[in-house]
Every structure is written in structure tokens, then in C-alpha cells.
C-alpha positions in Angstrom: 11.7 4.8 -16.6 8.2 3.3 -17.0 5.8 2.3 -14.5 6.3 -1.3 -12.8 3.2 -3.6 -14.6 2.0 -5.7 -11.3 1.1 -8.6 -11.9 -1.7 -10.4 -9.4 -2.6 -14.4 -9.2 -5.8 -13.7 -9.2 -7.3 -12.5 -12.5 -9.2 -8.9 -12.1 -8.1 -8.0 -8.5 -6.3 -5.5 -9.8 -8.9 -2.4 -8.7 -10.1 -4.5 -5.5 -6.5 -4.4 -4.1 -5.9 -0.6 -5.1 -9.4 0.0 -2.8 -7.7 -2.6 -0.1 -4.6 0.1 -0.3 -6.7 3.1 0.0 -8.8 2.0 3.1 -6.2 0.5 4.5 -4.2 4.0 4.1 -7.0 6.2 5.0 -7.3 4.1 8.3 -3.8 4.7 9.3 -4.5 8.3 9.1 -3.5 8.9 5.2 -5.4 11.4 2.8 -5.9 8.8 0.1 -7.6 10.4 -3.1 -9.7 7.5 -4.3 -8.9 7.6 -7.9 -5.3 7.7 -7.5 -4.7 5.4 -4.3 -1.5 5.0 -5.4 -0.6 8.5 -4.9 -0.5 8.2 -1.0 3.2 7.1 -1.6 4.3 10.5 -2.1 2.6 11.1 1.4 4.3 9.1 3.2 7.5 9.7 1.6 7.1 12.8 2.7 6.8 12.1 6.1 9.5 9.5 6.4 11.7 13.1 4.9 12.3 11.0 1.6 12.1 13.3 -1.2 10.0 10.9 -3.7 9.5 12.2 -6.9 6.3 11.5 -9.3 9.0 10.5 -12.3 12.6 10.3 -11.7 13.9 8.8 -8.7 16.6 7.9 -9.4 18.6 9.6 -7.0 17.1 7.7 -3.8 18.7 4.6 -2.3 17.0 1.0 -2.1 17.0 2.0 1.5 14.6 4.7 0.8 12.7 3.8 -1.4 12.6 0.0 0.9 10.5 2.2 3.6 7.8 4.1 1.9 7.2 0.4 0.4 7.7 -1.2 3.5 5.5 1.1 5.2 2.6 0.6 2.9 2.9 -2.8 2.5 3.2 -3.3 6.2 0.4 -2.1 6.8 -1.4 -3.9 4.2 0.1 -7.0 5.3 -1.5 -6.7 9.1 -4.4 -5.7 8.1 -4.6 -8.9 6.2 -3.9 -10.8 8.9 -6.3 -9.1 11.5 -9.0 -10.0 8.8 -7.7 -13.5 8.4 -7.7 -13.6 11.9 -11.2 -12.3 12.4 -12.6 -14.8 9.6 -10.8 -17.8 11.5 -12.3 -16.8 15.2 -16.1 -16.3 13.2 -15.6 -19.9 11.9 -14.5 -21.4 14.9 -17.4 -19.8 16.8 -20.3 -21.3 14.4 
């Protein structure tokens, strides 16, 4: 089974949001190799005790494969709000 081809609405974010990942990673404590951010996945599978693959997976349940997402994408997803956040109280300020 191939890759997933993600598809973003804004044209040629693609490498932007894979450096969003990889600090965001890094700052919760991740070792995030910079040309593969998208290998910190197998990180924290391995934490969460899921036994993530780099091909075939498919021996792990939606459930498992829900919380290394989850927990990457969680992440992600508060940090963009604490930006959001931050740009709102700068604006309101000026």
C-alpha cells in the first residue's frame, strides 16, 4: 500500500507544514530528523507501545493507528491555536 498523497488548500504549503510538524515535535520533546519530519511517527508509536511499521501495517487497529495521529495532530492543532491566540491579543493591543 502506497503512501497517502495530502492534499493542502493552500498551494505550496506543503514543506512549510512538514517544518510546522517538526518544531512543533521537537518542542514536545521529539527527536525530529529535519529531512524526514515525518518519521517522528514511528517515535511516538513507540512510546504509546504501538508497534508501527515503516511499510505494512496492516495488522494495527484504527484505534492504534487513531493515537499516534491523534497525538501528532493534537499537538499541532494547539499549537495553532496558542499562535492564533497570540496574533489576536498583539492585534488587540495596537
Amino acid at each position: 500500500m502506497g503512501r497517502r498523497r495530502r492534499s493542502y488548500a493552500v498551494p505550496n504549503v506543503q514543506q512549510a507544514m512538514q517544518q510546522f510538524k517538526a518544531d512543533v515535535m521537537r518542542n514536545e520533546g521529539y527527536t525530529v530528523d529535519p529531512a524526514r519530519p515525518d518519521d517522528v511517527k514511528f517515535e511516538v508509536a513507540k512510546e504509546l507501545g504501538v508497534p508501527l511499521q515503516p511499510y505494512d501495517n496492516g495488522h494495527l487497529t484504527t484505534e492504534d493507528v487513531g493515537h499516534i495521529g491523534g497525538k501528532i495532530g493534537g499537538s499541532m492543532v494547539k499549537e495553532m491555536i496558542r499562535l492564533a491566540q497570540e496574533r489576536l491579543a498583539d492585534e488587540q493591543q495596537k
